[in-house]
Every structure is written in structure tokens, then in C-alpha cells.
Legacy VTK file of the C-alpha trace (Angstrom):
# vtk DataFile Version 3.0
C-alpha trace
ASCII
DATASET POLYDATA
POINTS 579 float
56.544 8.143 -5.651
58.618 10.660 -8.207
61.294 7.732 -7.399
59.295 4.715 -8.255
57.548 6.028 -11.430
61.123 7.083 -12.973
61.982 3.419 -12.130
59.322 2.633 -13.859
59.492 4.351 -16.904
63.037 5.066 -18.132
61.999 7.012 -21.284
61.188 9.555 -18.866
64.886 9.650 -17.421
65.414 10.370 -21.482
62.641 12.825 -21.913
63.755 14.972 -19.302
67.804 14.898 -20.537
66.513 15.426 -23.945
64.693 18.814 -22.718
67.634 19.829 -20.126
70.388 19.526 -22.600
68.199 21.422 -25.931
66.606 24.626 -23.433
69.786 25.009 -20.825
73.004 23.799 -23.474
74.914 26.639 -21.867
75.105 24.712 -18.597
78.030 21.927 -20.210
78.036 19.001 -17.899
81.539 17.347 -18.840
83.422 14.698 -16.693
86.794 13.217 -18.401
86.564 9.981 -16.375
84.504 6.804 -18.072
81.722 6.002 -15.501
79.960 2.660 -14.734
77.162 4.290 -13.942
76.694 6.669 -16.917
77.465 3.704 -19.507
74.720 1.633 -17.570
72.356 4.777 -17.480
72.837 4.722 -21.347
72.114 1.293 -21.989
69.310 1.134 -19.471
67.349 3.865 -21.706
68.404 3.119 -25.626
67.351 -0.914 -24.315
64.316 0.278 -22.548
60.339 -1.190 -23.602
59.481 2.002 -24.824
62.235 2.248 -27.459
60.650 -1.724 -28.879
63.818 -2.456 -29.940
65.047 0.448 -32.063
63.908 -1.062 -35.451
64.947 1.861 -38.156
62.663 4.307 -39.555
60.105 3.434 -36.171
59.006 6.032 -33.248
61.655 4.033 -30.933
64.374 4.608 -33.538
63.646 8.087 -33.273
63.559 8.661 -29.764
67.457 6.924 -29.667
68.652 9.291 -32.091
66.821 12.378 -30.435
68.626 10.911 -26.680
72.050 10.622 -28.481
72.014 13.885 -29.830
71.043 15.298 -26.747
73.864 13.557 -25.028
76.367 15.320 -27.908
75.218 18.407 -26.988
75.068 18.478 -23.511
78.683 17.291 -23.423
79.721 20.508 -25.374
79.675 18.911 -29.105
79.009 20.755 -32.010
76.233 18.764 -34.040
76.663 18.488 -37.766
74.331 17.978 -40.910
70.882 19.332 -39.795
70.903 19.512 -35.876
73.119 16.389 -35.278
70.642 14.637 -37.552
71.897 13.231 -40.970
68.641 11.391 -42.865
69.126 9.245 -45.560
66.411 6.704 -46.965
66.391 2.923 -46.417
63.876 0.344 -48.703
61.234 -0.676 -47.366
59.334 -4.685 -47.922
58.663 -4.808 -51.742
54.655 -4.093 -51.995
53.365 -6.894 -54.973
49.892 -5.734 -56.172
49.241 -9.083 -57.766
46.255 -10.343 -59.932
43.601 -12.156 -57.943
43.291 -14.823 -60.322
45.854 -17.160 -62.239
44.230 -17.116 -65.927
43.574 -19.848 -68.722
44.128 -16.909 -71.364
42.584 -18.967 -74.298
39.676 -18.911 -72.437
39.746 -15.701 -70.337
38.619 -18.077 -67.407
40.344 -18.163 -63.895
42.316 -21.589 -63.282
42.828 -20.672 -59.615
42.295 -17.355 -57.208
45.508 -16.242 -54.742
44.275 -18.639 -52.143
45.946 -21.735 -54.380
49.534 -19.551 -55.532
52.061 -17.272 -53.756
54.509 -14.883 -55.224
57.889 -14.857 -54.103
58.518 -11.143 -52.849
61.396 -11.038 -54.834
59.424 -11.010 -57.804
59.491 -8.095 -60.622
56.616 -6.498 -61.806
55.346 -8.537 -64.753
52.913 -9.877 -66.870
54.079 -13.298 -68.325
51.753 -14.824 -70.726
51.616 -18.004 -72.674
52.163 -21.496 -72.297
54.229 -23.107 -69.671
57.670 -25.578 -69.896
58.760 -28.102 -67.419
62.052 -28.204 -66.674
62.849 -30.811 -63.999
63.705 -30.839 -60.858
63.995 -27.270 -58.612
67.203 -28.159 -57.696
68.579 -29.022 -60.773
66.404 -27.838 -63.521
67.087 -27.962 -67.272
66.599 -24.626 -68.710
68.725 -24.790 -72.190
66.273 -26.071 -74.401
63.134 -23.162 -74.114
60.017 -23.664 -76.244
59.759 -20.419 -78.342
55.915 -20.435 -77.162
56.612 -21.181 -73.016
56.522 -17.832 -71.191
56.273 -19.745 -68.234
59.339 -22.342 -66.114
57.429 -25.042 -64.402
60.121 -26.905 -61.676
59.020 -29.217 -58.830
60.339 -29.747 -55.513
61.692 -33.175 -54.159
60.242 -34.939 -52.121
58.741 -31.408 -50.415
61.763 -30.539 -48.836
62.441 -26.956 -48.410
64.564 -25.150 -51.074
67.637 -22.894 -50.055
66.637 -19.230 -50.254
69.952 -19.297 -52.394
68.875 -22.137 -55.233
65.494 -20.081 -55.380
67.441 -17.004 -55.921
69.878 -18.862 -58.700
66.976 -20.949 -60.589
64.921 -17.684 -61.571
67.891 -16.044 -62.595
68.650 -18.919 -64.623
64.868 -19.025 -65.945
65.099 -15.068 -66.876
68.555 -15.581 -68.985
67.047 -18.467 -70.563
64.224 -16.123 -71.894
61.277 -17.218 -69.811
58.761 -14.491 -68.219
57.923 -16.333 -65.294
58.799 -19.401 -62.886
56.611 -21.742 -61.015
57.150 -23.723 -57.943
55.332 -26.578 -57.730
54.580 -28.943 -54.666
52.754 -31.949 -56.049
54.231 -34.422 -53.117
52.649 -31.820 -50.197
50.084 -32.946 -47.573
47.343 -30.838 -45.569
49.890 -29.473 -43.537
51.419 -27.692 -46.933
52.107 -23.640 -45.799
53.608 -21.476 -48.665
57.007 -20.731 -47.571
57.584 -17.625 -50.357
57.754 -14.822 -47.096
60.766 -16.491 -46.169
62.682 -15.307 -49.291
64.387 -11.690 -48.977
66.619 -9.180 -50.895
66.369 -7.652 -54.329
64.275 -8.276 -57.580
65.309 -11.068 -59.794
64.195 -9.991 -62.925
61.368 -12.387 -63.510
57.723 -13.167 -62.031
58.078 -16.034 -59.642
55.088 -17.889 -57.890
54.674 -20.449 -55.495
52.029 -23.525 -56.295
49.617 -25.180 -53.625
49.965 -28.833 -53.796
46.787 -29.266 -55.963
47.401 -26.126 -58.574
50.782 -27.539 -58.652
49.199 -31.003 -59.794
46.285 -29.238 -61.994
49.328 -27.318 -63.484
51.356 -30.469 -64.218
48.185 -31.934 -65.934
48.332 -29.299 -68.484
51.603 -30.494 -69.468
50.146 -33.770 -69.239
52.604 -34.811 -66.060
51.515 -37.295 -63.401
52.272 -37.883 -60.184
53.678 -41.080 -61.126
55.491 -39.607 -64.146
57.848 -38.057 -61.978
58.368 -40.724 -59.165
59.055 -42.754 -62.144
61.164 -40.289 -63.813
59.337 -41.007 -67.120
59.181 -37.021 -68.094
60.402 -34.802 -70.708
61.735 -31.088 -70.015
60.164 -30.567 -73.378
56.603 -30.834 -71.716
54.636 -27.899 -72.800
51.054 -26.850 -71.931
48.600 -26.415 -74.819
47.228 -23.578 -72.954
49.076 -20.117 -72.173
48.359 -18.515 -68.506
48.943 -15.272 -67.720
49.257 -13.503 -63.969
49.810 -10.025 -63.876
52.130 -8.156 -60.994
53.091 -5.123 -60.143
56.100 -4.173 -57.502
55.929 -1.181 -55.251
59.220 -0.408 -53.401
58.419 1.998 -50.452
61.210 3.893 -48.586
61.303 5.228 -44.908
63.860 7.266 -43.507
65.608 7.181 -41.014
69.036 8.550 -39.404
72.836 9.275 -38.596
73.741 11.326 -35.116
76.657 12.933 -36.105
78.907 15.722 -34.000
82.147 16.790 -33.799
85.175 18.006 -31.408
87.376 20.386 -33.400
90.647 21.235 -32.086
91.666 23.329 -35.303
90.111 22.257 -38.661
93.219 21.941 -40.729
94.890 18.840 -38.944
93.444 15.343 -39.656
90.096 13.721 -37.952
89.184 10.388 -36.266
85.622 9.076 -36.542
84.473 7.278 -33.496
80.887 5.338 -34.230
78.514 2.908 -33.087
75.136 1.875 -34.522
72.617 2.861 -32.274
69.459 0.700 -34.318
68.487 -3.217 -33.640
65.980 -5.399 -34.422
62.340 -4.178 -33.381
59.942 -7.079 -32.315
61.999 -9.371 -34.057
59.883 -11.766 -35.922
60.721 -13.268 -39.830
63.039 -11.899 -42.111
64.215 -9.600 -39.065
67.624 -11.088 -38.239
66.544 -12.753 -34.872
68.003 -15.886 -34.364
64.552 -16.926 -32.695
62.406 -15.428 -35.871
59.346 -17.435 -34.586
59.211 -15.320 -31.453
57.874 -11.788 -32.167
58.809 -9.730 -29.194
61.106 -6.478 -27.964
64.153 -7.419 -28.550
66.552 -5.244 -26.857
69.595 -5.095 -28.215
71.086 -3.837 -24.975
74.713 -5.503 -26.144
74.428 -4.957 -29.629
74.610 -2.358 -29.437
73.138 -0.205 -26.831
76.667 -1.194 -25.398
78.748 0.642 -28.418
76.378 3.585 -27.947
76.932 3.704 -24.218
80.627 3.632 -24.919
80.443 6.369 -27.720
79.292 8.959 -25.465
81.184 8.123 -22.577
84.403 8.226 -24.506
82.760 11.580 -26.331
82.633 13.117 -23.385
86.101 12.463 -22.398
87.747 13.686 -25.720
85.807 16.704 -25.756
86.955 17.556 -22.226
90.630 16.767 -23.247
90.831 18.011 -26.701
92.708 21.404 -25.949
95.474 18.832 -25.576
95.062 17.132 -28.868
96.363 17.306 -32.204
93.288 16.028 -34.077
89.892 16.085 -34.259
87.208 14.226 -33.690
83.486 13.141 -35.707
81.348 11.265 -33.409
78.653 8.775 -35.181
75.685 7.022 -34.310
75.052 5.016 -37.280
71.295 3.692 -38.240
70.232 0.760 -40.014
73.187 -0.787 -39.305
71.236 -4.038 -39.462
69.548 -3.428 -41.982
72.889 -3.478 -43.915
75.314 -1.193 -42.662
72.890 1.551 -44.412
73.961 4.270 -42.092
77.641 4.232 -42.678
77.467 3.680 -45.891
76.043 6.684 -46.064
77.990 8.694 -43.943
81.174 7.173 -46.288
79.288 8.795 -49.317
78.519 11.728 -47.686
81.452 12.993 -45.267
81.708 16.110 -43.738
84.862 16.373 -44.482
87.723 15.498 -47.118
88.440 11.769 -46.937
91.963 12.496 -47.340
91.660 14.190 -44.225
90.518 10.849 -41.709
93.105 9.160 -39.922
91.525 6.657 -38.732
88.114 5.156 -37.765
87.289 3.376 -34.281
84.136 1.028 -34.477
82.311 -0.031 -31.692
79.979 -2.939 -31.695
78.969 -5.230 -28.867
80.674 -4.241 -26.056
78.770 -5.196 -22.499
79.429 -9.076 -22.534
83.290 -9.354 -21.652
84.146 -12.874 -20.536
86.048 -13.529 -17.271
89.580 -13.601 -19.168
88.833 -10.487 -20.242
89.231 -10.909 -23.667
88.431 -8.329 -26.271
88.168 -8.901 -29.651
90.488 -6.059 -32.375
89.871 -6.294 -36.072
91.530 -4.019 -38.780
94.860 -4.503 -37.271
96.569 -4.933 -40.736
95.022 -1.503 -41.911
98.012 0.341 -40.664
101.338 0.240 -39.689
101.245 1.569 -35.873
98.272 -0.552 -35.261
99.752 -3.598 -32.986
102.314 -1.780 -31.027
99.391 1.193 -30.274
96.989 -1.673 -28.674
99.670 -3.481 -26.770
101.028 0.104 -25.328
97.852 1.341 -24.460
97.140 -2.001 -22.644
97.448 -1.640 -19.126
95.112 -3.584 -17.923
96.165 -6.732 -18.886
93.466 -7.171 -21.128
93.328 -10.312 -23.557
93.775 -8.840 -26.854
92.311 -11.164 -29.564
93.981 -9.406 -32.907
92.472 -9.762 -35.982
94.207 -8.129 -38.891
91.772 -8.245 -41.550
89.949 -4.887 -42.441
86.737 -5.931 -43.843
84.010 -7.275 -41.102
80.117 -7.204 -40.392
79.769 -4.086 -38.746
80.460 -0.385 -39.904
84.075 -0.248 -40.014
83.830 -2.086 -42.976
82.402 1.080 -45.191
85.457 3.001 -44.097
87.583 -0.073 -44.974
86.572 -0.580 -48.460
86.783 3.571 -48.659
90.861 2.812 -48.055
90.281 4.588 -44.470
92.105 2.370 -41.726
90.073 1.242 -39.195
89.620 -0.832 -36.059
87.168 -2.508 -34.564
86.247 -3.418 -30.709
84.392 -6.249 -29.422
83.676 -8.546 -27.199
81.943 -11.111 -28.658
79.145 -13.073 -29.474
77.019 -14.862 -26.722
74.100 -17.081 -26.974
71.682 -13.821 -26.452
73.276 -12.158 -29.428
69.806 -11.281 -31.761
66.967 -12.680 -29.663
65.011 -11.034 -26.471
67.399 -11.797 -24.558
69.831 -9.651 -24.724
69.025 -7.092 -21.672
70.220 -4.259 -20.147
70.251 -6.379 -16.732
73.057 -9.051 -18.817
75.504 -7.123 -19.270
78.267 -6.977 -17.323
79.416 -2.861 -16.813
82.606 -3.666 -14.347
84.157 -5.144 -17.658
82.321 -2.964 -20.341
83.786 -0.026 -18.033
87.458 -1.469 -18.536
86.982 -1.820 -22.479
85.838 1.526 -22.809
88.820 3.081 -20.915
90.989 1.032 -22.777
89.221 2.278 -26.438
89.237 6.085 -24.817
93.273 5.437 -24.201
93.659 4.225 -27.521
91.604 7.266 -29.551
93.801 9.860 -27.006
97.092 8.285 -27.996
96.169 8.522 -32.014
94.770 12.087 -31.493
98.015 13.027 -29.479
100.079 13.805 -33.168
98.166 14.996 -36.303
100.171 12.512 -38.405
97.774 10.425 -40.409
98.815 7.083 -41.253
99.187 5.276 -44.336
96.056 2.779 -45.590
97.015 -0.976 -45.942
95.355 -3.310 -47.644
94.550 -6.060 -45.546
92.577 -8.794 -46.597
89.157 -8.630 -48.787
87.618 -5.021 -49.784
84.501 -5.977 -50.049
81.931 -8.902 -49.345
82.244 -10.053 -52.876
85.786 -10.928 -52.595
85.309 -11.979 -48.881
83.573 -14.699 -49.845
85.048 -15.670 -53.680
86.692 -18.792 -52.512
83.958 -20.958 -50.955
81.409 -19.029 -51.782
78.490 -19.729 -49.925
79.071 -22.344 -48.140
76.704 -25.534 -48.415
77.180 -26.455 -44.704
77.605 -25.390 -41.395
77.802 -26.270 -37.913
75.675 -24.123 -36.168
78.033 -22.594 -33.755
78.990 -18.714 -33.190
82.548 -18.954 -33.588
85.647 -16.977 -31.744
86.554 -14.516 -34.054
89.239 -12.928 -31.754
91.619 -15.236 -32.095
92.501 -15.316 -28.237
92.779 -18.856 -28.795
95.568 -19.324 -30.393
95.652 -23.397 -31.100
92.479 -23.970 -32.223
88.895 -22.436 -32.893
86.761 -21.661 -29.889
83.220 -22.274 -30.073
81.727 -19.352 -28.549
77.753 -20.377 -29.078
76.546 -24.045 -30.048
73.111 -23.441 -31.704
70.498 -25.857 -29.984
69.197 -28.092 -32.863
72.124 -27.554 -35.327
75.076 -30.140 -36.614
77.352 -29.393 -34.115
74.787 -29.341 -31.036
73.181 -32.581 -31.893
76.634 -34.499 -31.934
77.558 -33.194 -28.370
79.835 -30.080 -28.917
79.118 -27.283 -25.855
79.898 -23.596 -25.287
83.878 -22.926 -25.027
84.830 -26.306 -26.888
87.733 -25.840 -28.816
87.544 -26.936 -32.312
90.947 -28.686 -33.363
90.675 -30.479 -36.207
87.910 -31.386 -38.764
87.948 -34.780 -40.377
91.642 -34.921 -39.210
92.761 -31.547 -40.695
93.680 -29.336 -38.536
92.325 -25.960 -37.026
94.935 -23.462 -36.017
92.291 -20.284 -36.363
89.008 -19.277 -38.087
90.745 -18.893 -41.440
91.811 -22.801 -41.727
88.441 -23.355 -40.113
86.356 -21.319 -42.986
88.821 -23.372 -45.281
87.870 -26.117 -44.489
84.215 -25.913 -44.642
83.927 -24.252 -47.788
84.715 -28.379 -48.624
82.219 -30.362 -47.117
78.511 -31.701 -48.357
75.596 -31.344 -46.977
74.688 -35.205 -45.462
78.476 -35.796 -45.264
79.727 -37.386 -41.712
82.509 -35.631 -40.651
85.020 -35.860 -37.429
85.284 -32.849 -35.581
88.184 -33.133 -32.777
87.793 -30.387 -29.467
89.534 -29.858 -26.383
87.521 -29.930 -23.600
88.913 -28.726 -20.071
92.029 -29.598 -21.978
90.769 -32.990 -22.782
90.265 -34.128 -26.423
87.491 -35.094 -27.396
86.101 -36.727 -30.905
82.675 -35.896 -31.842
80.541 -36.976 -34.943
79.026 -34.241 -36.689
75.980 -35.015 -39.329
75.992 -32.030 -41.509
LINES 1 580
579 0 1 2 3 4 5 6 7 8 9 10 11 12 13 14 15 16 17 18 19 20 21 22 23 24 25 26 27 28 29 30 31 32 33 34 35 36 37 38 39 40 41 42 43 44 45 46 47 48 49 50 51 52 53 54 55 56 57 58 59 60 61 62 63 64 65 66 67 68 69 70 71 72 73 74 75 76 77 78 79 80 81 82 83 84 85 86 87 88 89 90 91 92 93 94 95 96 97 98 99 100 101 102 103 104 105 106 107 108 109 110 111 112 113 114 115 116 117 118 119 120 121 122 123 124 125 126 127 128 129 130 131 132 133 134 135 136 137 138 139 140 141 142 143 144 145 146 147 148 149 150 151 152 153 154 155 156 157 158 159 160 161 162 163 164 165 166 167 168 169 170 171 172 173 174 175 176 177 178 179 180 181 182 183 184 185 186 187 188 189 190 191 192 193 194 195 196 197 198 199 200 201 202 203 204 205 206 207 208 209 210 211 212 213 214 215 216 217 218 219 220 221 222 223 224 225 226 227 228 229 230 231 232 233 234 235 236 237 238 239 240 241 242 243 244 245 246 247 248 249 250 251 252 253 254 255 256 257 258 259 260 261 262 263 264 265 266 267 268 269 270 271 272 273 274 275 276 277 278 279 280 281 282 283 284 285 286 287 288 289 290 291 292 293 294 295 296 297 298 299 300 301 302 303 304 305 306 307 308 309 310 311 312 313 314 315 316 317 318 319 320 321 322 323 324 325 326 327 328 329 330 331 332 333 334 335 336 337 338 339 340 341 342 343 344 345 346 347 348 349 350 351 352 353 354 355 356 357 358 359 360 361 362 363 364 365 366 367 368 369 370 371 372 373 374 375 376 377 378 379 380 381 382 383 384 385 386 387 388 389 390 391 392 393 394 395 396 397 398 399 400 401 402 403 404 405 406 407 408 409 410 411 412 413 414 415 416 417 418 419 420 421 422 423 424 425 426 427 428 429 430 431 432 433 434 435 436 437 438 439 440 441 442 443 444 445 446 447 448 449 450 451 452 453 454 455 456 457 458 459 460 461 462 463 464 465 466 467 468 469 470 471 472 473 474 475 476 477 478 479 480 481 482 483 484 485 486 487 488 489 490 491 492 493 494 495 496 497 498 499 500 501 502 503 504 505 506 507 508 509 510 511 512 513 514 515 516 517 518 519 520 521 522 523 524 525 526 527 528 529 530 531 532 533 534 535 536 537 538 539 540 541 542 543 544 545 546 547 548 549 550 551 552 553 554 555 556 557 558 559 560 561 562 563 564 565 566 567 568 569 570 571 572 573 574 575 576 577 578
């Protein structure tokens, strides 16, 4: 029975090593080999029901950072910061405490109650009042000649298509530099089916009130600019229209912070020579749900994260455990992270970067683990930050005795945590293997993964982290592509398009761009592209890696028609994409 209701309940397994490890830590359970059945023990519990998905700053979140440290100590680790734990703060959903009504202020009278607007939670706290400008079209709206009286940006959508989260983002910062108070939205072409869409917009305040308009405010609202319908099908307007009333809306923004976590520990061979930091983010996505990250944001359920990144966890504390057994023959030492809110946006290491326990000057090197339990059949696994120091491609290919498909990446910047040790000058690298069509939806499961392979990756990242920590030389930074995500993405900036596939970014491929994941319902799925196609060439230009690939799509339109050649089973095939 004692059998069956462990089975049951994992979180139990957890409890119990949580309580073992903090009352008996004298009794140091160390093995140096990498077991199967440890790194599937791991993942099991950190992707178990109880933890609902890790989401930061939650009771699951907490009970993965309580396990991990537990681990640490029990394999002979000395936790840092307070108890293994280093808190920081991460934001919280902006909290608008907005005016009921939208008011005629002439006449002190309500022109509509919150039922008929929606502010953007973006907003700023605010109170604009007076009259209100039109200025064209939302996505291309005429803000250069202001009315000294309009306090208010009036812009319509076309046609009641959807507007990029971006082009929101870009049109009230354009309203707020052009001296207006406040922006409206307005839907006058919008049936019955009309639902505000404002909860889908994320990120920072803009600077300005913004509010979204039911289709009939929106038309009351052009009226007092004395704007039809027709006026605008026609095009027969003026962005000189002005209301001959002023409205005012008042709002106030609340940020709220949580706070969540770092598990951070150490094996010290002799504090004077250098260190290596070995981390994984140990947080995912909660119930998933909108504005969470899931790639299936209408389905609100646990979501996992048993590969991402459970997986890097798993692998952390196996290859903890191994180092700390071995370090008497080492000539560095080693800081052991569990990063949080890594999804949130790589909150945890940036804090750790800001906050070291040590002298900068005095890190060697940082290994990043993300994603590590889906290795495909050729064994391919995915190194970035190759360029970030000299020794870095000869290391891998020594320590690679397992004939394992090396996809090198040299840049140093990426979407995980290396990249706040990266644009810190630190050199890093970065293990993978890979997206998969699970990646970010309730999918991804402990029972997925495959721990044969994950077993192999992690004995090959242990070898590497020995052979560094065998000298205490430290090696010298390179730069090696962008520093940061502004100049990652200067040239092409946003791009106006895409596929809708989860690229290769290993480069095992070497002629071409592998399509790792084609997104059901996206460009590339609808004209016939599959899993493991090859991209070759787009619109007869062609595709040696995802570099030229990003290149090229930082040219293309949205409605354009373009060719995209693949090889399929080494046959080429030419599909029509409709972007």
C-alpha cells in the first residue's frame, strides 16, 4: 500500500528527501557516476501535479526550490546567500484602478460605464481631459498636426482586423510624443461577436492612457467629431476632426511584486583559484493560459515543463553530485544555480549576474543547461557560446566520446540564462537538445522524455565541466556576436513575417535549415512543409544556416507569396508559402 500511495503522490518522494537531507546532512549520500534513474527521479518530482507547473513566486515554485536545495545539501554542498536561497523580486500584472464611467466633462454626465471601453494594461496612470482628435487609421495614423485643445488620439481599426501587439505599442508612443494624454481604439466596423482584445497586450507602461472602444462607443465617439460610418469607407475625413466636447477618464496603475528565488551552492576546492557556474532554471509556466508563454494559451492547464527544464535541473544535480565527489582533484571551483523566473525573463540570472558571490573577474566560465530530455535518434546536441573563448571547439570535440552530433553555435547571446553572463563579458556555453512540438504546452511530460539519451548528454556536459576545472587558468572573453537583445535584433528588427516553424538552431545540418516543429495553422504548415524538412532556399535564395535564413526574412511582407524549396528524404521539394 506504502508502495502504491508513493506512486501516487510523488511530492511525497520530495517531502521525505527534503526532511532526510535538512535533520540527518551528516549522513552525505554521494555517487560520482550520472544515473538514469536519479535524473528520471528528478524530473518525475520538479514535473509532478502537485508542483502545477512551477509558475514563479507560486506554492509549486517553492516546493522546487526547497527539493533542489535539499538535493545540494545532501550531496555535501555548501549553500550560499540565506540557506541556498537567494530572493529577489519579480513584477507582478499591472493593477489599473480605472474610473467606472467615461465622462462628457462639460456636462459632468457619464457618456458610457466600463462595460462599453477597455484599458490596455499597458496603460499609465492618468487623467486625460479635454476634447478628442482623429487621426486616421490605427495602422497608420497622422499624429503631426495636434489640436492645442485635443487631450485625447481617436484612431480606428480596418476593417476589424486585429492590430499587432507591436503597432499598439508604437502608435501610443507616437500619441504621447505628439503631446496627447490619451489614445482611443475604436471599432466602428465590429459585429455582436466584438470581444475587447486589450488583455492580450503585455510588457511595460507606455507613457499615456490608452482605451479600447466597443463598436457602438466607438461610433457614439466618432459622432462627436462628427465622423460617419460612411465618412470613413469613403475616406471623406479630416485628421483635423475635433470633438466640441472634452472627456475625461481617470486611471490609476498599481504594480505589485512577488518574490521569488535562486538555489545557489557551491564546491570549493580552495577559494583563491577561479570558479565555474553550472545553472539551470528550475521555473515554467504554471497552468499556462494568456499572456503565459504557452504555445496553446487557450488551454489553461498544468503544464509540466518536464523538458524545459525539469531536464536541466535533473542534469544540474546529477553533474553536482559528481563534481563535488571529484573536486579534491580539481583546480577550480564550482557555484551551482537554479535560476527562477527564467521565463518570466531570465529574472533569476540576471540577478545572480548583479549580485555574485564572488568577484566576476574570478569566473571562468559558465555552463547553461536548458532542455535537455528530448535527444533525437542522431543524437544531436545543440552548443551555443562557442565563439566566447578560445579553447571552446577543441574542448567539445575532445571530450566527445560518444560520438555525439555536435551542432556548434558560436554566438554568445541566446534565450536562456547564459545570456546574462554573456553580456557580463563571462564566456559561456550552452547545452541543448532542442525544440519539439511539446516545447510550452501540457505536453511536455515526465513520461516523454527520453533518459537513455538525456543520460549520455549529461555525462558528456559532466566531462566537459571536469576537463575546464582540471587547470585554474581562466580564459580570455570573446566577443562573439550581439551583447544584448537590442543589437540581436537591430537589423530586421522585428520581423513582419514568419513561418510558423521551430527552427534547428544547432546547426547539425549543415546545407540547409532544418525545420524542427511546423506550427499547425501557420504559413509554412498550410502550404505542406512537415517536421524534419529541410529549408533550402526561399524565393530562390539560398539557405546555408539560420543566419541566411533570419536574413532573409527580415525582407519579406506580410501577404507576399513566396517559394520556399526543402529536401525531403533527400528529395526537393517546392512549396508555396502565403505569409
Amino acid at each position: 500500500m506504502v508502495k502504491t500511495m508513493l506512486k501516487k503522490h510523488p511530492l511525497i518522494i520530495g517531502a521525505i528527501l527534503i526532511v532526510i537531507s535538512l535533520w540527518q546532512c551528516t549522513n552525505i549520500d554521494i555517487n560520482p557516476a550520472i544515473e538514469k534513474e536519479k535524473l528520471k527521479e528528478h524530473v518525475y518530482y520538479l514535473a509532478a501535479e502537485e508542483l502545477t507547473g512551477r509558475y514563479p513566486a507560486t506554492r509549486g515554485d517553492t516546493l522546487a526550490a526547497r527539493y533542489i536545495a535539499a538535493q545540494f545539501q545532501n550531496t555535501g554542498l555548501k549553500l550560499l546567500a540565506d540557506k541556498g536561497w537567494q530572493s529577489f523580486s519579480i513584477p507582478q500584472p499591472a493593477v489599473l484602478n480605472i474610473q467606472k464611467t467615461l465622462t462628457l466633462n462639460q456636462e459632468d454626465a457619464p457618456l458610457a460605464d466600463s462595460t462599453f471601453f477597455s484599458v490596455y494594461p499597458i496603460s499609465s496612470t492618468g487623467s486625460p481631459t479635454g476634447k478628442i482628435q482623429f487621426c486616421g487609421y490605427a495602422n497608420n495614423p497622422k499624429m503631426d498636426n495636434k489640436e492645442q485643445e485635443a487631450a485625447w488620439a481617436a484612431v480606428v481599426t480596418a476593417d476589424n482586423k486585429d492590430i499587432r501587439a507591436q503597432t499598439l505599442r508604437s502608435l501610443f508612443i507616437d500619441a504621447k510624443n505628439a503631446g496627447y494624454a490619451g489614445v482611443m481604439v475604436l471599432h466602428p466596423w465590429a459585429d455582436s461577436s466584438f470581444a475587447f482584445s486589450t488583455h492580450k497586450l503585455r510588457g511595460g507602461e507606455t507613457g499615456i492612457v490608452s482605451l479600447e472602444a466597443s463598436p457602438q462607443l466607438s461610433k457614439t465617439l466618432l459622432e462627436l467629431m462628427q465622423i460617419t460610418v460612411e465618412d470613413l469607407q469613403k475616406e471623406q475625413f479630416t485628421t483635423k476632426a475635433i470633438s466640441k466636447k472634452s472627456l475625461t477618464l481617470q486611471v490609476n496603475r498599481h504594480m505589485p511584486v512577488a518574490h521569488t528565488q535562486n538555489v545557489v551552492a557551491a564546491a570549493i576546492v580552495d577559494t583563491t583559484k577561479p570558479y565555474i557556474v553550472v545553472g539551470a532554471h528550475f521555473d515554467h509556466l504554471g497552468m499556462g493560459g494568456v499572456n503565459s508563454g504557452s504555445r496553446q494559451p487557450n488551454t489553461k492547464s498544468i503544464h509540466p515543463g518536464a523538458d524545459d527544464n525539469a531536464s536541466g535541473v535533473a542534469a544540474l544535480l546529477e553533474i553536482a553530485e559528481r563534481l563535488q565527489y571529484s573536486k579534491d582533484s580539481l583546480e577550480k571551483n564550482f557555484l551551482f544555480v537554479a535560476f527562477g523566473a527564467e521565463e518570466k525573463g531570465l529574472l533569476g540570472s540576471k540577478h545572480f549576474v548583479e549580485h555574485l558571490p564572488v568577484p566576476k573577474e574570478k569566473i571562468a566560465l559558465m555552463i547553461n543547461l536548458d532542455m535537455l530530455g528530448r535527444m533525437k535518434p542522431d543524437n544531436s546536441l545543440q552548443v551555443g557560446g562557442v565563439g566566447t573563448f578560445d579553447y571552446a571547439e577543441r574542448l567539445l570535440n575532445e571530450q566527445n566520446t560518444d560520438s555525439l552530433n555536435l551542432g556548434i553555435n558560436t554566438e554568445g547571446y541566446g534565450p536562456s540564462d547564459h545570456a546574462a553572463f554573456y553580456s557580463a563579458s563571462i564566456p559561456v556555453l550552452f547545452f541543448s537538445t532542442g525544440a519539439h512540438l511539446d516545447y510550452h504546452t501540457a505536453a511536455d511530460t515526465a513520461g516523454a522524455l527520453n533518459y537513455e539519451r538525456m543520460t549520455l548528454a549529461t555525462q558528456y556536459i559532466a566531462s566537459v565541466a571536469m576537463e575546464v576545472a582540471s587547470t585554474d587558468s581562466l580564459y580570455t572573453f570573446r566577443e562573439a556576436g550581439p551583447m544584448n537583445p537590442q543589437e540581436q535584433y537591430k537589423h530586421g528588427e522585428r520581423y513582419k513575417v514568419t513561418l510558423g516553424i521551430m527552427p534547428d538552431f544547432s546547426g547539425v545540418v549543415k546545407k540547409g535549415l532544418r525545420a524542427d516543429v511546423v506550427i499547425k495553422g501557420k504559413p509554412a504548415y498550410k502550404a505542406g512543409m512537415k517536421n524534419g524538412d529541410i529549408i533550402v532556399a526561399i524565393n530562390s535564395k539560398p539557405v546555408k544556416d539560420i543566419y541566411e535564413y533570419m536574413t532573409l526574412l527580415g525582407d519579406l511582407k506580410p501577404g507576399q507569396t513566396i517559394t520556399v524549396d526543402v529536401l525531403r528524404n533527400d528529395k526537393k521539394e517546392v512549396l508555396l508559402v502565403q505569409l
